[in-house]
C-alpha positions as CSV (number, residue, x, y, z in Angstrom):
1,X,69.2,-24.0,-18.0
2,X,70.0,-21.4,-15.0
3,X,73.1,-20.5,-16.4
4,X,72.0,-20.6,-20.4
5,X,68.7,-18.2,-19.7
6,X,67.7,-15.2,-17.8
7,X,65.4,-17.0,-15.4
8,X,63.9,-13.9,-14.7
9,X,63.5,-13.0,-17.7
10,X,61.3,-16.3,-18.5
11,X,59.8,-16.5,-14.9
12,X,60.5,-20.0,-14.7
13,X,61.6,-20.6,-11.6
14,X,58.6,-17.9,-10.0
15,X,57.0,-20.0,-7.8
16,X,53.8,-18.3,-9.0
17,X,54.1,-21.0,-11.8
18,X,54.5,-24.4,-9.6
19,X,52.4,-26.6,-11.0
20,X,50.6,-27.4,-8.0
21,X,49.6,-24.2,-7.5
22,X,46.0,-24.2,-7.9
23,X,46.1,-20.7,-9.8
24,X,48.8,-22.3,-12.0
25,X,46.9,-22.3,-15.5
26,X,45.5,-19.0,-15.4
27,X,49.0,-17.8,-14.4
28,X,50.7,-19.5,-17.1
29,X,48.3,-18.0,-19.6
30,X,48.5,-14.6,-18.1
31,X,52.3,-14.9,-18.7
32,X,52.0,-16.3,-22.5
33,X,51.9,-13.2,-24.5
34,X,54.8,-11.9,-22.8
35,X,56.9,-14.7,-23.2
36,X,56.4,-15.1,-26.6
37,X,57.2,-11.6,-26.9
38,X,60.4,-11.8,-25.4
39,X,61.3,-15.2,-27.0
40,X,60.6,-13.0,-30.7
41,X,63.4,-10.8,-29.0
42,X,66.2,-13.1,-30.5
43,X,66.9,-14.9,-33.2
44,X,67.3,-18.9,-33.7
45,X,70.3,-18.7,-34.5
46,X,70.8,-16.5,-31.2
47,X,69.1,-18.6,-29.1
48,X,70.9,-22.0,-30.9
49,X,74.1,-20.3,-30.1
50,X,73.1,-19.5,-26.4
51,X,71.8,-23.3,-25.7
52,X,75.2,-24.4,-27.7
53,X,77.4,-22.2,-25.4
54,X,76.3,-23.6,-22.4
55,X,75.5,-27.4,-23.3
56,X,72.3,-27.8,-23.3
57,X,70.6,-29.8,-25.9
58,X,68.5,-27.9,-28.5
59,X,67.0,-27.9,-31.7
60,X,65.0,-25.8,-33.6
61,X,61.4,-25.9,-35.6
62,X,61.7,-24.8,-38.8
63,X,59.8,-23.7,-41.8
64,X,59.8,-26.4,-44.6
65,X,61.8,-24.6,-46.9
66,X,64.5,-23.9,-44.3
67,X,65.0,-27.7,-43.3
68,X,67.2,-28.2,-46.4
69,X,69.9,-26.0,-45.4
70,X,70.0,-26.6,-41.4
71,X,73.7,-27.8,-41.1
72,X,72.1,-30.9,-38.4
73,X,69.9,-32.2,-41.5
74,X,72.8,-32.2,-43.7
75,X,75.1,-34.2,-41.7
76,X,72.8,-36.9,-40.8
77,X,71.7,-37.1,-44.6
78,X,68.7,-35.8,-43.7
79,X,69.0,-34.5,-47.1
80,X,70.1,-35.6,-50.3
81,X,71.1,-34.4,-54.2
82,X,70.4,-36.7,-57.1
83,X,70.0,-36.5,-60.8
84,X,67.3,-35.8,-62.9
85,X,67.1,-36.8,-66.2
86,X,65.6,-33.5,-67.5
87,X,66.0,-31.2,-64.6
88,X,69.8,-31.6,-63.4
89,X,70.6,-31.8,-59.7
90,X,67.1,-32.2,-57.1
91,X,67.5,-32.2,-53.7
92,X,65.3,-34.4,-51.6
93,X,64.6,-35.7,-48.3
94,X,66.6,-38.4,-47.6
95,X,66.1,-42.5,-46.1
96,X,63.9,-41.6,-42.6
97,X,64.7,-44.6,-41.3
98,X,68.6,-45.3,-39.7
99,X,69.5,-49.1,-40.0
100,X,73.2,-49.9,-39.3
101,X,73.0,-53.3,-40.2
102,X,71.1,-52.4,-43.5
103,X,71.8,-48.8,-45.4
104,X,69.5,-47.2,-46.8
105,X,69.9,-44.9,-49.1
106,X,67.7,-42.9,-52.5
107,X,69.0,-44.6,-55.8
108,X,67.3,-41.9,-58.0
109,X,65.3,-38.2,-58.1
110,X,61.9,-37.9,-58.6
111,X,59.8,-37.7,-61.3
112,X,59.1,-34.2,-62.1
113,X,55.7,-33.2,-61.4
114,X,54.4,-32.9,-64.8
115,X,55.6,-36.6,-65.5
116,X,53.8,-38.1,-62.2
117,X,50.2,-36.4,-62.8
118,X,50.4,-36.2,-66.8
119,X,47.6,-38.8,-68.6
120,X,48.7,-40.4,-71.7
121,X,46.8,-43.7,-71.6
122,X,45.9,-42.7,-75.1
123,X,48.6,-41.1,-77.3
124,X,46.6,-40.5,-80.3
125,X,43.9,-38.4,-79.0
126,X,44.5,-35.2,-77.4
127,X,42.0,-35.9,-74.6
128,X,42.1,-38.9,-72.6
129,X,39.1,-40.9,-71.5
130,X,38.5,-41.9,-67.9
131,X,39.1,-45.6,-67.0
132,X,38.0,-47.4,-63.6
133,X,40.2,-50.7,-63.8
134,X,43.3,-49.8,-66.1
135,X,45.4,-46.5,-66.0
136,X,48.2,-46.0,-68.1
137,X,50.7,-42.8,-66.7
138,X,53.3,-41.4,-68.5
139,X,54.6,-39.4,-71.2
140,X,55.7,-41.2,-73.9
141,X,60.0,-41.7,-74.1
142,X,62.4,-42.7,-75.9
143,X,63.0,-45.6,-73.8
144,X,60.0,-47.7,-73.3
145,X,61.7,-50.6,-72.9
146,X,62.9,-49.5,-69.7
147,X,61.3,-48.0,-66.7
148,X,62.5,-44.9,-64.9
149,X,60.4,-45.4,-62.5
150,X,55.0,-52.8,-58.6
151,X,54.8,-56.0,-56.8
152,X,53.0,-59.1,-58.3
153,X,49.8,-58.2,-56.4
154,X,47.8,-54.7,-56.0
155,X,48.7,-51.8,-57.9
156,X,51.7,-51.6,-59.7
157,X,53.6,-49.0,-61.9
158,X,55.2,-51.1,-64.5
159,X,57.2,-48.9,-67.7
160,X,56.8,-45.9,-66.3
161,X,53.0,-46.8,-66.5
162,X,50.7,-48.2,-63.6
163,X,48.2,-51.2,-64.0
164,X,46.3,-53.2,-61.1
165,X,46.4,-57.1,-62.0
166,X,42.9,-57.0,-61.0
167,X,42.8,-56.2,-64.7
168,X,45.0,-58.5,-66.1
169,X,42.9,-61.4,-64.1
170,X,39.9,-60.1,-66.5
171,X,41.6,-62.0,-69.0
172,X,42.9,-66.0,-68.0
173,X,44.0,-68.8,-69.8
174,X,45.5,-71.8,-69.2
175,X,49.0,-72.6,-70.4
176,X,49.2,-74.5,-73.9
177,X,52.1,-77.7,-74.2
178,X,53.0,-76.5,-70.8
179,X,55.9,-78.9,-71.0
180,X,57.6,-77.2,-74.0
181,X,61.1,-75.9,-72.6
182,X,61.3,-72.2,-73.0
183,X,64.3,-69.5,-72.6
184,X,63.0,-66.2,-72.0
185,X,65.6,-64.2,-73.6
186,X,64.6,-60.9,-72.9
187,X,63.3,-59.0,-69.3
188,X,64.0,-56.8,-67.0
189,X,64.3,-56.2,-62.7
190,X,64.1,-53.3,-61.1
191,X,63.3,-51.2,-57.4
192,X,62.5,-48.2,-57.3
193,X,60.6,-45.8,-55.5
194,X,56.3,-47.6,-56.0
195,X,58.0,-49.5,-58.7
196,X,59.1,-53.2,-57.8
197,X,59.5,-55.8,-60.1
198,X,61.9,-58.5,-58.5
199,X,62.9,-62.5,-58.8
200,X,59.5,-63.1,-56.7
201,X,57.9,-61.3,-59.4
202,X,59.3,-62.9,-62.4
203,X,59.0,-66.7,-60.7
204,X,55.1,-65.7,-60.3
205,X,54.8,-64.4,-63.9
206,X,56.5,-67.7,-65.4
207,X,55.0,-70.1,-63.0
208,X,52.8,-71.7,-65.9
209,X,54.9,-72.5,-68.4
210,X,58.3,-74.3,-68.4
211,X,60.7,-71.0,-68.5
212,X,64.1,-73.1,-67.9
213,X,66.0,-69.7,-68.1
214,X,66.2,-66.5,-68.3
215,X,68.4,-63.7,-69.6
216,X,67.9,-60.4,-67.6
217,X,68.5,-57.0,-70.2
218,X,69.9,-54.0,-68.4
219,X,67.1,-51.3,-67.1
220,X,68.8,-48.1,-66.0
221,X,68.2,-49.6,-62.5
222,X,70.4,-50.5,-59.0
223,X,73.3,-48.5,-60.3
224,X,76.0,-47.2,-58.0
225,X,75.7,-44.2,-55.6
226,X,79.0,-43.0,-56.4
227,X,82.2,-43.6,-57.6
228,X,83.7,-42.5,-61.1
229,X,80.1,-41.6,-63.0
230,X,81.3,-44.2,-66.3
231,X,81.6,-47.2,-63.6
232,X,78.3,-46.7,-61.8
233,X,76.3,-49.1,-65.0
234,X,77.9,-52.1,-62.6
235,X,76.0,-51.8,-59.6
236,X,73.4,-52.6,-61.8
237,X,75.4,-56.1,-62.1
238,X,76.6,-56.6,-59.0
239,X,72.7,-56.7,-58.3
240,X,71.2,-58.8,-61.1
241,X,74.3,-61.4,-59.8
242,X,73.3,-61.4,-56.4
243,X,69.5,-62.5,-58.0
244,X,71.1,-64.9,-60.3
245,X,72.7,-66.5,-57.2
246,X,69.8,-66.4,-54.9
247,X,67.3,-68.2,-57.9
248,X,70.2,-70.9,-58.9
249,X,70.4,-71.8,-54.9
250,X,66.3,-71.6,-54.0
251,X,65.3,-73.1,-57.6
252,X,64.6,-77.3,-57.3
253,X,64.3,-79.3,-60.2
254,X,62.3,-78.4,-63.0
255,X,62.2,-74.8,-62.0
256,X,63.3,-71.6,-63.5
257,X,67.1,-70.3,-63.5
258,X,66.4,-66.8,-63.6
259,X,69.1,-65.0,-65.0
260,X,71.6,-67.1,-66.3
261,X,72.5,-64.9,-68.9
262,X,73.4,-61.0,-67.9
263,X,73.9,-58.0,-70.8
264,X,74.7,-54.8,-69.0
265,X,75.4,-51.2,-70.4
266,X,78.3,-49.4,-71.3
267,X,78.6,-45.6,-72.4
268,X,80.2,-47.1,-76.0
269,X,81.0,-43.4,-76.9
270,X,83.7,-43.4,-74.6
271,X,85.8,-44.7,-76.7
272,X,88.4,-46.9,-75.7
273,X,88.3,-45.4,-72.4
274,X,84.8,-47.9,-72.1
275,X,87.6,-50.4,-71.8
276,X,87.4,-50.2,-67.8
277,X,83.7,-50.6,-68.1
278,X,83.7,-53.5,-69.6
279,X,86.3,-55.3,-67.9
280,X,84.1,-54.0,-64.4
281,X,81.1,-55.9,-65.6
282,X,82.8,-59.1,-66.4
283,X,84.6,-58.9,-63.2
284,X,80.8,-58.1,-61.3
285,X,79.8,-61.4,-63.0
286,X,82.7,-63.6,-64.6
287,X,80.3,-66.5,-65.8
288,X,77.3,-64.6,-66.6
289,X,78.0,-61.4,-68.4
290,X,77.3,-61.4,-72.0
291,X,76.9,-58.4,-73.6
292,X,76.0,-54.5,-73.9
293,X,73.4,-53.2,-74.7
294,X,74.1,-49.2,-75.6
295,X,70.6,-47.9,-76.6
296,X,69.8,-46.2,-79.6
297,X,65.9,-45.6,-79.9
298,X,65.8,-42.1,-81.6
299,X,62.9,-40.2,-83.4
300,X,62.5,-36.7,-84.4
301,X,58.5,-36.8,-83.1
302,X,59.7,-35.1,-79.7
303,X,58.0,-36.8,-76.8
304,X,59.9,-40.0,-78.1
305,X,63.7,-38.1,-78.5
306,X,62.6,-36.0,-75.3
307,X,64.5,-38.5,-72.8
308,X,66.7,-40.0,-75.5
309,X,69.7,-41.9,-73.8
310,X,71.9,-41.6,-76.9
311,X,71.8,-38.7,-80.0
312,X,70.6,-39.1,-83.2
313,X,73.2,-41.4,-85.1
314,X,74.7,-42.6,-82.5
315,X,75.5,-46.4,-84.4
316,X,77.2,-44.3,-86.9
317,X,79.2,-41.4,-84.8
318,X,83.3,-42.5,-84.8
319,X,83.6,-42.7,-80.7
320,X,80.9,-45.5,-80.6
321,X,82.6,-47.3,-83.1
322,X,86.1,-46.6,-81.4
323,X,84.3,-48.4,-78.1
324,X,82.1,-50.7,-80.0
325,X,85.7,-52.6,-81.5
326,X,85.9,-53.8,-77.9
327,X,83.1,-56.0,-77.7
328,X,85.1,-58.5,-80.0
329,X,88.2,-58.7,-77.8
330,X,85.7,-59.8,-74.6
331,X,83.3,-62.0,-76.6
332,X,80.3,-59.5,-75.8
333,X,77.3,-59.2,-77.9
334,X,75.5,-55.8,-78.8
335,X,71.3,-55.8,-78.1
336,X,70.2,-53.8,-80.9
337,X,67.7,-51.1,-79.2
338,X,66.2,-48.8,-82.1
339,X,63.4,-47.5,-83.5
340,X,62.0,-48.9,-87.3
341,X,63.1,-45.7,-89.3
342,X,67.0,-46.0,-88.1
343,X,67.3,-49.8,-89.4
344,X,69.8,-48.6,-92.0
345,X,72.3,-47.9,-89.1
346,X,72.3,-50.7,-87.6
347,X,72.7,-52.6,-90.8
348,X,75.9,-50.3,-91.4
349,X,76.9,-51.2,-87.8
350,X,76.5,-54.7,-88.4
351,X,78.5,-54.8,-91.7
352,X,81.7,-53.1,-90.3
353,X,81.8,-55.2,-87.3
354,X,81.0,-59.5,-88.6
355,X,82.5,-60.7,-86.0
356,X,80.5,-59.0,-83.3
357,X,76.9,-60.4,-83.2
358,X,74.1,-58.5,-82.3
359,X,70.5,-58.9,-80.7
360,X,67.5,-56.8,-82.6
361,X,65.2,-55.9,-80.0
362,X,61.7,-55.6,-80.2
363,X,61.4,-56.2,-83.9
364,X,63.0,-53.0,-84.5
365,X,60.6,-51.2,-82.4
366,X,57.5,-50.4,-85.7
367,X,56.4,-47.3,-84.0
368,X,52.8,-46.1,-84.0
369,X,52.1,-43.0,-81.8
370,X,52.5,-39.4,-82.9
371,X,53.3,-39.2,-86.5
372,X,52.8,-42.4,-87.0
373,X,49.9,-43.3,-85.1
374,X,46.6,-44.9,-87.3
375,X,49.7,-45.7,-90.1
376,X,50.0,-49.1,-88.6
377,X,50.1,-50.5,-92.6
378,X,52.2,-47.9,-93.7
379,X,54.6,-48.5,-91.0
380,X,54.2,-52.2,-91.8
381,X,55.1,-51.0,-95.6
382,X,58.4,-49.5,-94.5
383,X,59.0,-51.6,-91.5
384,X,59.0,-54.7,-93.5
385,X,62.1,-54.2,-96.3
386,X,63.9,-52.8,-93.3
387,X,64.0,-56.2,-91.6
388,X,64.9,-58.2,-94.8
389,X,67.8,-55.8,-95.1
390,X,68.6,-56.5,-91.6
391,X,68.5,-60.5,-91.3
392,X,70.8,-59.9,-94.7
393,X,73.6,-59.6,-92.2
394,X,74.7,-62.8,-90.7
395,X,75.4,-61.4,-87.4
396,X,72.1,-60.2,-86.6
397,X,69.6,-62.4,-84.8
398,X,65.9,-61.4,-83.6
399,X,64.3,-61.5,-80.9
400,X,60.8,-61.9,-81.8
401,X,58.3,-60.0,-79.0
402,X,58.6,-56.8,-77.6
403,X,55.5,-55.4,-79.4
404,X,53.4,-54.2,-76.9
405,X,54.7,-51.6,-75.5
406,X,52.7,-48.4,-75.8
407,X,55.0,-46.7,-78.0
408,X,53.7,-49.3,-80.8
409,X,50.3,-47.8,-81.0
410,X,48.0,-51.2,-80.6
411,X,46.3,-49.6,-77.6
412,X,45.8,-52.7,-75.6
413,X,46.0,-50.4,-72.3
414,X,43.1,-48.7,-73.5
415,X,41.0,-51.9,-73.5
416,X,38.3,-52.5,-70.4
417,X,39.9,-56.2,-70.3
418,X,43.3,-57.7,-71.6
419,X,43.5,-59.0,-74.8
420,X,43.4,-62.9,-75.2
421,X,46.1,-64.9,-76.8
422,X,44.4,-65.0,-80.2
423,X,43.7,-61.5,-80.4
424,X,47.2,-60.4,-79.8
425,X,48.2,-63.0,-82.5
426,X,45.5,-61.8,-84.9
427,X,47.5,-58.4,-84.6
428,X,51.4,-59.6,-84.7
429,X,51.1,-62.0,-86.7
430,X,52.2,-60.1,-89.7
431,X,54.5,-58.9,-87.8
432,X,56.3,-62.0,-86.4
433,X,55.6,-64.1,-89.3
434,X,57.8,-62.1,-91.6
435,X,60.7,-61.5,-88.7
436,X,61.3,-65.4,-88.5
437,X,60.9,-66.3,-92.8
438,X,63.5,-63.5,-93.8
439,X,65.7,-64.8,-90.3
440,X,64.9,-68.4,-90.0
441,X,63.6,-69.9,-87.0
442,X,67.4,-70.9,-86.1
443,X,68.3,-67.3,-85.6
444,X,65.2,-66.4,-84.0
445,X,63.8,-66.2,-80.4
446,X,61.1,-65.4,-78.7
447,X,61.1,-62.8,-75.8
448,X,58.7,-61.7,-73.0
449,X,59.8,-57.9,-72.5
450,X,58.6,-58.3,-69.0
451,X,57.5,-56.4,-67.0
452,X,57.2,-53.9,-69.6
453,X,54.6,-55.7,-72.4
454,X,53.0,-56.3,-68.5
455,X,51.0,-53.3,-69.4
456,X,48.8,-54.9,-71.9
457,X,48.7,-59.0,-71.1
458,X,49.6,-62.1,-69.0
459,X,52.5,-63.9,-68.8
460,X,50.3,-67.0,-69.7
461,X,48.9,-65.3,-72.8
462,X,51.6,-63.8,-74.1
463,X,53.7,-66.9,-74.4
464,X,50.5,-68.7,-75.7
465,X,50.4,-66.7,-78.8
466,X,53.7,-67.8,-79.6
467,X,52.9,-71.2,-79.4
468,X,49.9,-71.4,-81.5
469,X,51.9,-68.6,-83.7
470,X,54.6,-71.9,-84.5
471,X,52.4,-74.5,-84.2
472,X,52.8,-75.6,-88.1
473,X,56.9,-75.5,-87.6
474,X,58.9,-78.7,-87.3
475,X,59.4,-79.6,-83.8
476,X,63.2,-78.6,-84.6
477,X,62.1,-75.4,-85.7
478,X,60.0,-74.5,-82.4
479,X,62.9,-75.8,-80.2
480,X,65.1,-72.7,-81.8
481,X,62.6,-70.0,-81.5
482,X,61.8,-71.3,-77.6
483,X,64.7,-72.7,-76.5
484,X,68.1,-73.3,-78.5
485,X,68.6,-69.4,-80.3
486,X,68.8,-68.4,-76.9
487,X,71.0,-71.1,-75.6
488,X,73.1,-70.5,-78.3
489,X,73.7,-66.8,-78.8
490,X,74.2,-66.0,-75.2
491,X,76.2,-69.1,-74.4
492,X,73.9,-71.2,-71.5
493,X,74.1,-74.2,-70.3
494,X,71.5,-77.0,-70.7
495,X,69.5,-77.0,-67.6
């Protein structure tokens, strides 16, 4: 410090300032001013390079909008630039803590700050009304199926919305024929930032009934830092493995498999350069991997096509097709992710390509916000020939769920308590009733779209609708929608 500073200059070495001098703090106040005065004298960057020149360890406060550029916060990682689905590159603080054993690391930006404070628990009415146990947040997309942004207890944020299961307890019911086997064809894991929904999470939610297996459906989540951008999709595989290994070693007898079945993404408009792609993800999980599921949810009302994934048309553009021919060759299927009005496409899809079979989602997702929000009948009207059309095509099964999401207008988030299991079937009904005569109960199956349908019921309830839904099927019948569809079109082994 002698050598780096002027010591007269600071007066620290004046024996005037000895701390044991009893006049010591009234001469170290006397000499403040003027040694903030001199200290203003040079720069930080002078006075870093002094301290750096003769080795003596420094570092410098900053303002807040400075610490993003300080070459020490860069190398340590201190700060980091992600993507943003609507705002391009955002830089961000980086993982505070420093684990060697354990990485850490940010797998995604931010919401932007619209998205995290906008209200939309109601997306028919301009104003939104205020709600003590049950909060729905966030701007309608394109993708409700998926989350771009909790834990089975507390507050959670599930789809992009946030719930507390204090609400969801308003409504309990026991579990009907809890011995019936069931395959959950159709959910979803994910971690991100105040946004959990792991294997602990699912076991919990399936706990009452008999869920032998589950098929986990790709979420936009646990993709790779880096590496070439088309191959990043298989971290998200590599992940859901790792789960599927951990619940096959913890599960005993008589409980749940959880993902048994894996379907992944692909960009399919890569042509046959989504060759590598595909061949990644059956390499992440060679007895597991199934199929692809390339969303195509699209409407022209434009808080749905906002955060589209894919353009308008995508089943029908030439470079889709080009990477869609692949899915043959590796035995993959194709979920079928769109919204009512673009049936036509899929149909078209479906009829060029027999030999690939693909998975509707979600009943073809009937819409009912925006535009077509209080139309729930007319919706039904146009919705309904659309899915005759569709189970025309022998490829095509359904999955029959995936209904109450927000995006499908019924408003059960709105409600001061979750619906029971006949008042959700007093609503889908119609809805479910149709989807299995015009497909048969042997290419149907029944799905959970968990955590997303989360939002407005139980586990428990959910899956009790179904069951008094078939109750007057033959015992065959029921077994298919449950159980054997599933088995079946993704290929699992009897557990």
């Amino acid at each position: 410090m002698r050598t780096a500073l002027d010591t007269d200059f600071l007066g620290a070495f004046d024996p005037e300032f000895n701390p044991t001098d009893p006049e010591w703090r009234a001469n170290a106040r006397a000499r403040v001013a003027e040694i903030e005065e001199q200290v203003r004298a040079r720069t930080t960057e002078e006075w870093e390079q002094i301290f750096t020149e003769n080795e003596v360890p420094n570092g410098s406060l900053n303002f807040p909008e400075e610490m993003a550029d300080r070459p020490q916060v860069i190398a340590n990682g201190g700060i980091v630039e992600l993507e943003h689905d609507l705002s391009g590159p955002q830089r961000q603080v980086g993982p505070v803590l420093k684990m060697s054993a354990t990485p850490l690391w940010r797998r995604r930006a931010p919401r932007l700050r619209w998205a995290a404070t906008r209200m939309r628990c109601c997306p028919r009415r301009a104003t939104v009304p205020k709600r003590s146990r049950h909060c729905a947040r966030a701007a309608l997309s394109s993708d409700p199926d998926s989350s771009r942004e909790g834990s089975s207890s507390g507050d959670q944020a599930i789809g992009g919305f946030e719930m507390t299961s204090d609400w969801l307890a308003l409504t309990k019911e026991a579990p009907l024929e809890p011995e019936l086997p069931i395959i959950d064809p159709h959910h979803h894991l994910w971690e991100r930032a105040g946004n959990v929904y792991m294997l602990d999470d699912l076991v919990a939610d399936v706990s009452e009934h008999n869920v032998r297996q589950t098929v986990f459906i790709e979420c936009t989540s646990m993709y790779r830092e880096d590496g070439p951008e088309e191959l990043r999709v298989v971290g998200e595989t590599e992940f859901v493995e790792r789960v599927a290994e951990e619940s096959a070693a913890r599960a005993h007898p008589g409980e749940v498999r959880a993902c048994t079945g894996i379907v992944g993404t692909a960009d399919l408009t890569l042509g046959d350069a989504v060759v590598p792609v595909l061949e990644a993800q059956l390499a992440a999980s060679p007895t597991r991997f199934r199929g692809i599921r390339h969303r195509a949810a699209w409407d022209a009302y434009p808080e749905l096509n906002a955060r589209a994934t894919s353009p308008e048309h995508v089943l029908l553009d030439p470079k889709f097709r080009e990477g869609y021919a692949h899915l043959e060759r590796y035995n993959m299927t194709f979920e079928g992710w769109l919204f009512h009005p673009q049936t036509k496409e899929l149909v078209d899809l479906a009829r060029a390509f027999p030999n690939t079979t693909i998975i509707l989602n979600h009943l073809a997702g009937p819409l009912g916000v925006g535009p077509y929000a209080g139309r729930q009948n007319d919706v039904f009207k146009a919705w309904r020939p659309a899915i005759t059309e569709l189970a025309s095509c022998p490829n095509i099964v359904a999955k029959v769920g995936g209904i109450q999401m927000q995006v499908n207008g019924f408003g059960w988030d709105e409600r001061k308590q979750p619906p029971t299991s006949d008042e959700l079937l007093e609503v889908n009904r119609r809805w479910y009733e149709h989807t299995i005569e015009v497909f048969g109960p042997e290419r149907c199956m029944f799905e959970s779209n968990f955590p997303v349908d989360k939002l407005s019921c139980g586990y428990t309830v959910l899956w009790n609708q179904f069951k008094k839904l078939s109750a007057g099927f033959s015992v065959s019948e029921r077994a298919s929608m449950f159980h054997d569809t599933a088995a079946r079109v993704y290929r699992l082994e009897t557990i």
